[in-house]
N, C-alpha and C positions, 0 to 999 in steps of 0.2 A: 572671553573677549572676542579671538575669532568667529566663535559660532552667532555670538549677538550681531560683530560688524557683515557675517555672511547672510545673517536672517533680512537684518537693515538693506543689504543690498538688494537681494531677495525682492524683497518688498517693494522697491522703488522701480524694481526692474517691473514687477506686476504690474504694478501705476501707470508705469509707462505706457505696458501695452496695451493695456485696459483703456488709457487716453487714446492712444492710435486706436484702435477698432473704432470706437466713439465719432471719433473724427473722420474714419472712411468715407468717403463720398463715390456713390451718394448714398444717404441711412434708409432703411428700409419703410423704417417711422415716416418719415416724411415725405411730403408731396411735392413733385417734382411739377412747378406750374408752368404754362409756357403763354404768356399772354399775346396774343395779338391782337393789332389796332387797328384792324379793321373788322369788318362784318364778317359773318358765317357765308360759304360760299364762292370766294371771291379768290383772286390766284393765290394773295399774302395768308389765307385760312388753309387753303385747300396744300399748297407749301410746306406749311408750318407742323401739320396736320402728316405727311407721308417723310419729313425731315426726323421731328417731336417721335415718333412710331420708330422709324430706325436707329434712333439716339438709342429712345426706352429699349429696345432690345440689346443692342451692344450694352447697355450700360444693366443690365438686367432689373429695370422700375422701370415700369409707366410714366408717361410723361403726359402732364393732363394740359391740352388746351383751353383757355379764357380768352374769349371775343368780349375785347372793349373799343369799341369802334365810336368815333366822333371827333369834331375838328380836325378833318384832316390828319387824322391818325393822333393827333395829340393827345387825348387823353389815355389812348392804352401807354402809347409811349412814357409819358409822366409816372404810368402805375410801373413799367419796369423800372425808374430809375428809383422809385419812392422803396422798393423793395432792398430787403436785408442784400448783401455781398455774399451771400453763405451756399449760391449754386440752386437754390431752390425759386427761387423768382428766376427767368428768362423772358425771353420773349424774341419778336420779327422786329427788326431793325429796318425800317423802309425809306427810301428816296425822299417822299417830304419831309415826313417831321426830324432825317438827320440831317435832310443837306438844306433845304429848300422852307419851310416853317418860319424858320428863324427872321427870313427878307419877306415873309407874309402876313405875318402875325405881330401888333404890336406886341405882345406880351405874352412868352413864351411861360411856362412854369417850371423848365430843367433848360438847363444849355447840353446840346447834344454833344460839344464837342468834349466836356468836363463831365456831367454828370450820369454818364454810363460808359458799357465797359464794351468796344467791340470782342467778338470772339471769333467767329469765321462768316467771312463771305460766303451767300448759299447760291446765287444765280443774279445772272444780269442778263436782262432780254431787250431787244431792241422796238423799234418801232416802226410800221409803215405805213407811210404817203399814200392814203387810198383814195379814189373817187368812182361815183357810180359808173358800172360798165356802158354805159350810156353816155359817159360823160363827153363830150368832144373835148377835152384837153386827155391827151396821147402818153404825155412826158411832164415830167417838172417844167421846165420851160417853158410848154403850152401854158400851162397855169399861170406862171410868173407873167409871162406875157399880158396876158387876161386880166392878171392883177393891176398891171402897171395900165392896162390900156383903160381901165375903171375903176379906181382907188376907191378905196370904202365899200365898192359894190360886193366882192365875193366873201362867202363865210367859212370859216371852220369850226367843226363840233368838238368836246370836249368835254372829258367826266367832269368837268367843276373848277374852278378857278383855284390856281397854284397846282396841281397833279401835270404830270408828263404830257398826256394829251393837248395840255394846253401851251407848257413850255417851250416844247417844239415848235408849237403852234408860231409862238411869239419870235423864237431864235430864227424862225425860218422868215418872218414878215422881217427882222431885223437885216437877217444875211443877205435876202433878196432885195431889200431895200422899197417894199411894196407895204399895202394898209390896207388890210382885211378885218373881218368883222367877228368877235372872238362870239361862239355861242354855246357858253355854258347849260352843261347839264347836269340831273341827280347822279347818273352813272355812263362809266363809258358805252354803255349797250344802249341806253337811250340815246345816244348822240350816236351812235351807228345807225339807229334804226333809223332816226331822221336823215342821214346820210342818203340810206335806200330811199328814204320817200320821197328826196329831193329840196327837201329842208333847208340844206347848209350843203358846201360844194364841194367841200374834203374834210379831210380829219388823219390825225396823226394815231392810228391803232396797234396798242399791244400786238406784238407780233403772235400770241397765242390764240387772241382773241378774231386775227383780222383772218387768220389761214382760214375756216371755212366759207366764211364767206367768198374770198377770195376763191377757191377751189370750186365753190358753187358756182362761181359765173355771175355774182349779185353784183363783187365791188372789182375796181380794174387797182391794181395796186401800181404805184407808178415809182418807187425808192425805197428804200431800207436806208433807218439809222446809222446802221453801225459801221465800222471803217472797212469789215470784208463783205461781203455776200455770204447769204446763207444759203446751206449745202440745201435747207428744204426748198428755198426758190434761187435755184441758180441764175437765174437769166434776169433778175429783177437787179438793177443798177443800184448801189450806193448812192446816198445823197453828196457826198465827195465825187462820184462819177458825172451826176450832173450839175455841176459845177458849183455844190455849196458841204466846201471840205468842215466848215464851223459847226454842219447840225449834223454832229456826233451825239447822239442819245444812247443811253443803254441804262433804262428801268431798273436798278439792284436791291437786293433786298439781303440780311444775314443774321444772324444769329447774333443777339446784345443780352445784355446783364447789368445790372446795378454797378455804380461807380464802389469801388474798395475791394471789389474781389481780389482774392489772393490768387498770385501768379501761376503758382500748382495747379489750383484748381481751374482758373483760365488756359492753362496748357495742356489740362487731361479734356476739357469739355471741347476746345479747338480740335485734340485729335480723335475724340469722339464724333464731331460732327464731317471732320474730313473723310471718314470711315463711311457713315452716313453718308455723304454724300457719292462714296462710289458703289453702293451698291447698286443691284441691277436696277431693280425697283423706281428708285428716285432716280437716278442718274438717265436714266430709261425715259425718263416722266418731264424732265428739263430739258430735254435735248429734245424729245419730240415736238415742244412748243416754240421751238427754235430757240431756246435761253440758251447760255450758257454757263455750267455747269462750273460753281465758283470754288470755294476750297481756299487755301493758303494761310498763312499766318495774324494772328491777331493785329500784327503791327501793320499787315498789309490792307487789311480791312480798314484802320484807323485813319492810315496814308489815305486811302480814298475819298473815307468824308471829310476829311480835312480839305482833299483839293477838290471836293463836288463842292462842299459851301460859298464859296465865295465865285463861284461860276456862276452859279444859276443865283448867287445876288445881282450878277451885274445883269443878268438876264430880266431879273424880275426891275431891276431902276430902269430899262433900256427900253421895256416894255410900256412903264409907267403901271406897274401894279400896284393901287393902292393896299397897305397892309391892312389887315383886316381887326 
């Protein structure tokens, strides 16, 4: 009777462990996808792509990127949320389609605040108040001045209607209390180039993308988004320095997953990506673009879209954006 009840135990104990290996994450069987919802190229590809690479290594699998780009990031987003809870679907978690889509789009196909999982903040970059080196407005002020002295008359460029380029765009005609002329484009680079040609009269640019130009001598940058200065342009004032404390921007982007994941496995991929993100490599790579360099807990991640949503709704009614 003993040796049957020790066989029985035996046996269950195997089961057991035979289920845990099974269930180790991540299985060697499977593909670890990592979608992002934008195009090939672009800062959210290029990110996902040197974050995705240092995860796979710590986590010893590959991690394979899928570019699904369109509406505004909506439909990669949709594909992360339509995916299993089981760690093998991820994706880039970006500025519009969690905080911002929602007050743009009549009809969303996930709610970002329910049907996905944050997991870690990867970087937040700010933006800057450029205009041609040519331009005769010197300072924020100059410009507002200019605005108020011919309403309607000056324009700012922007990758496309509802995107940060444009948001700032609108927060700052709101703070200032001025009416400028929004001039959407396919990408933020075509709205810079028209910038250099004299096109439109400023524009609010990724801080990655405005540094060479700026460093060339092409565009005069006149404020930075964010609430300190950045160490890469010390001497360029804050938009709170020039007296509009309201257009606080900072561009974020982080690591999401399907709604249902288990806790475990949200706990082990967070400290997988915080790892990730201190390596030399990436942490190297974010900080040179002036971003910075995100990290922290799931629940802080979550905190944030919750309080970005309903900011840039009031931004987009204040604006008068029609939803799309």
């Amino acid at each position: 009777m003993q040796r049957r009840q020790l066989l029985q135990a035996t046996g269950l104990s195997l089961v057991s462990t035979f289920s845990l290996a099974q269930d180790k994450y991540p299985n060697p069987s499977k593909t670890i996808l990592w979608i992002c919802p934008y195009a090939a190229g672009g800062n959210a590809d290029s990110r996902s792509r040197q974050v995705a690479k240092a995860m796979g290594t710590i986590l010893g699998q590959p991690i394979i990127i899928d570019n699904k780009a369109g509406a505004g990031g909506n439909i990669g987003t949709e594909a992360i949320a339509r995916g299993k809870p089981d760690g093998y679907t991820l994706g880039m978690g970006n500025f519009a389609p969690l905080a911002v889509n929602q007050a743009l789009f009549k009809k969303l196909n996930f709610d970002p605040l329910n049907d996905l999982t944050p997991i870690c903040l990867i970087e937040r970059g700010p933006l800057i108040l450029m205009v041609r080196n040519d331009s005769p407005y010197k300072t924020v002020k100059d410009l507002v001045a200019a605005a108020k002295a011919s309403p309607g008359k000056l324009s700012y460029g922007s990758g496309g209607i509802g995107g940060s380029h444009h948001l700032s765009g609108a927060l700052f005609e709101h703070a200032a209390g001025i009416d400028m002329i929004h001039a959407p484009y396919k990408s933020g680079s075509a709205a810079a180039t028209d910038l250099m040609g004299g096109q439109v009269h400023m524009m609010f640019e990724q801080m990655y993308a405005a540094m060479p130009s700026i460093q060339g001598g092409r565009m005069r940058a006149l404020a930075i988004t964010s609430k300190k200065r950045s160490p890469l342009l010390p001497s360029l004032p804050t938009m709170a320095e020039q007296g509009f404390p309201e257009v606080e921007v900072l561009n974020w982007q982080g690591l999401i997953g399907p709604k249902g994941m288990a806790p475990e496995l949200v706990k082990q991929l967070n400290t997988v990506c915080n790892q990730a993100l201190q390596t030399a490599e990436v942490k190297e790579k974010i900080l040179s673009q002036g971003n910075e360099v995100g990290g922290g807990t799931p629940e802080q991640f979550a905190a944030l879209i919750k309080a970005e949503a309903p900011r840039w709704a009031k931004v987009v009614r204040d604006a008068k954006i029609d939803p799309e």
